[in-house]
C-alpha atoms as a printed R data frame, in Angstrom:
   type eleno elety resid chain resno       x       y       z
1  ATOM     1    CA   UNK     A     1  -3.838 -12.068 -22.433
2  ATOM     2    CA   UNK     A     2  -5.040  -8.584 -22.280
3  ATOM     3    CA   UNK     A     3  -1.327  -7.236 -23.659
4  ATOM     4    CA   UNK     A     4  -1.131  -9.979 -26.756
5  ATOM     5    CA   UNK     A     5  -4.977  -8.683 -27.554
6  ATOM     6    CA   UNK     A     6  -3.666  -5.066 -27.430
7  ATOM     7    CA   UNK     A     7  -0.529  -5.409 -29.460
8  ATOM     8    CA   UNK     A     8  -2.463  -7.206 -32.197
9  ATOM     9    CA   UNK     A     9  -4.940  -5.030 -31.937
10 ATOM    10    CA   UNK     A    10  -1.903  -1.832 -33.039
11 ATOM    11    CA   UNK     A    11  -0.892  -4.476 -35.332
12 ATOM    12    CA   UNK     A    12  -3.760  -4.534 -37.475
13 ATOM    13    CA   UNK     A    13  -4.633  -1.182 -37.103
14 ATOM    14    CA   UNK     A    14  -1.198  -0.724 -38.951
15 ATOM    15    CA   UNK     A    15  -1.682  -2.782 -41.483
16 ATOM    16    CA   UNK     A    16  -5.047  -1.336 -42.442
17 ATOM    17    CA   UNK     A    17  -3.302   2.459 -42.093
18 ATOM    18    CA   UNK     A    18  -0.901   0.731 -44.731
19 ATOM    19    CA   UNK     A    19  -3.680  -0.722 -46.954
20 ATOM    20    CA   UNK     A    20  -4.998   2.708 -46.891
21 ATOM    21    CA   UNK     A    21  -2.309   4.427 -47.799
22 ATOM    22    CA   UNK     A    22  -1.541   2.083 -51.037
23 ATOM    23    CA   UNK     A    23  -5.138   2.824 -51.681
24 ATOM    24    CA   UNK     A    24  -5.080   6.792 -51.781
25 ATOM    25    CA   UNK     A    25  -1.813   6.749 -53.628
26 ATOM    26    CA   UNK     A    26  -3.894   4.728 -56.725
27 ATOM    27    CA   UNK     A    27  -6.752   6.789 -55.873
28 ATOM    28    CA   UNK     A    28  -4.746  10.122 -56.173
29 ATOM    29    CA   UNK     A    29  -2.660   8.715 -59.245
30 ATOM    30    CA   UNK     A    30  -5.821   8.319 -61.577
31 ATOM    31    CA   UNK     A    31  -7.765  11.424 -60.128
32 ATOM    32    CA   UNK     A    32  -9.194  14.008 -62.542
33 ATOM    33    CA   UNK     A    33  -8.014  17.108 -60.600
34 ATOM    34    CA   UNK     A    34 -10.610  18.686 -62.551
35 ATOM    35    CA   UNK     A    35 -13.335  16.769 -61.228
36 ATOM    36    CA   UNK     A    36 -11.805  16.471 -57.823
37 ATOM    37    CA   UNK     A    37  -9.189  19.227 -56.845
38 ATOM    38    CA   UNK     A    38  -8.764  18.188 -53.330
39 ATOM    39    CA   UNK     A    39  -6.711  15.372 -53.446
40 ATOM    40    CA   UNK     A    40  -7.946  11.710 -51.271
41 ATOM    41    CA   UNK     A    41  -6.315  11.373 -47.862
42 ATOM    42    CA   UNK     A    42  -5.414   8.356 -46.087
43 ATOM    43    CA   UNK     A    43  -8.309   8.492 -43.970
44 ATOM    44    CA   UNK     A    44 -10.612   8.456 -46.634
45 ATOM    45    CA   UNK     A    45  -9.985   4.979 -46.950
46 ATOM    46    CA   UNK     A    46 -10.060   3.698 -43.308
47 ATOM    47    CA   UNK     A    47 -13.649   4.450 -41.729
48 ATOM    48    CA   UNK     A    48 -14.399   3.143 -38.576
49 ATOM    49    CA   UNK     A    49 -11.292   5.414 -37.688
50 ATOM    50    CA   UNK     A    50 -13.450   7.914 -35.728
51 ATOM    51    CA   UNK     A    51 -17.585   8.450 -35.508
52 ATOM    52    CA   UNK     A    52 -19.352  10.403 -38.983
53 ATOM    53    CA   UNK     A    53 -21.939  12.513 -39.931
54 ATOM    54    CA   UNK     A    54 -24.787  11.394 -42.293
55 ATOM    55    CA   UNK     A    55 -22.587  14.202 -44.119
56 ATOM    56    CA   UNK     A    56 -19.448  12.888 -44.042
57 ATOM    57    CA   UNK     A    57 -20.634   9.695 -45.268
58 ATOM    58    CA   UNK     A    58 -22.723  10.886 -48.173
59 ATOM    59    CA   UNK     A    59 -19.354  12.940 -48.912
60 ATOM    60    CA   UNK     A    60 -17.365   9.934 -48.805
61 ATOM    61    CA   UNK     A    61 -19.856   7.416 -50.356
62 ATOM    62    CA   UNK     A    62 -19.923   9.825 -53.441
63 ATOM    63    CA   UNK     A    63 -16.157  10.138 -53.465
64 ATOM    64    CA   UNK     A    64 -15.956   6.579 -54.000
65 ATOM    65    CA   UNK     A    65 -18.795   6.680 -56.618
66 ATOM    66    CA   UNK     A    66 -16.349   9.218 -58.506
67 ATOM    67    CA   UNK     A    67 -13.449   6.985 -58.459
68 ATOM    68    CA   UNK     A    68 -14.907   4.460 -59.426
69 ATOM    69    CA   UNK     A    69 -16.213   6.079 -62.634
70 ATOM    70    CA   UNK     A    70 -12.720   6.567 -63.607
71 ATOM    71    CA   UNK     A    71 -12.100   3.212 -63.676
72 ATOM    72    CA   UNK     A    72 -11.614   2.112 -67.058
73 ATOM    73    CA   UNK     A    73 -14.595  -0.022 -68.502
74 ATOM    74    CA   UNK     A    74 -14.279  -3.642 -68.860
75 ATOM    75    CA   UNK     A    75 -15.857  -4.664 -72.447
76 ATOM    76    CA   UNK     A    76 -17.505  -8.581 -72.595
């Protein structure tokens, strides 16, 4: 039982590295490099991935503020 929890376990963790990686492509597609020159990285869009700083999250948290300013505005 332990082995089929382990191998799903790597299975999801795959699927999420994949999910994240479809995610920094769009991210890094519709980046100002103005606003942002460093460009997003995988990992910026899979926490839980390793322990953070209050730093690292404020860093990341306003990241993801940025994007999502890009985002073009839906009118009503």
């Amino acid at each position: 039982m332990h082995a089929l929890r382990t191998a799903h376990e790597a299975a999801e963790r795959r699927i999420d590295a994949r999910f994240a990686l479809v995610c920094a492509v769009l991210a890094n597609v519709n980046r100002d490099p103005k606003r942002r020159p460093q460009p997003y990285a995988v990992e910026d869009f899979m926490p839980g991935q390793r322990p953070q700083t209050r730093q690292e999250f404020d860093a990341r948290l306003a990241n993801f503020t940025t994007w999502l300013n890009t985002l073009p505005k839906i009118k009503k």
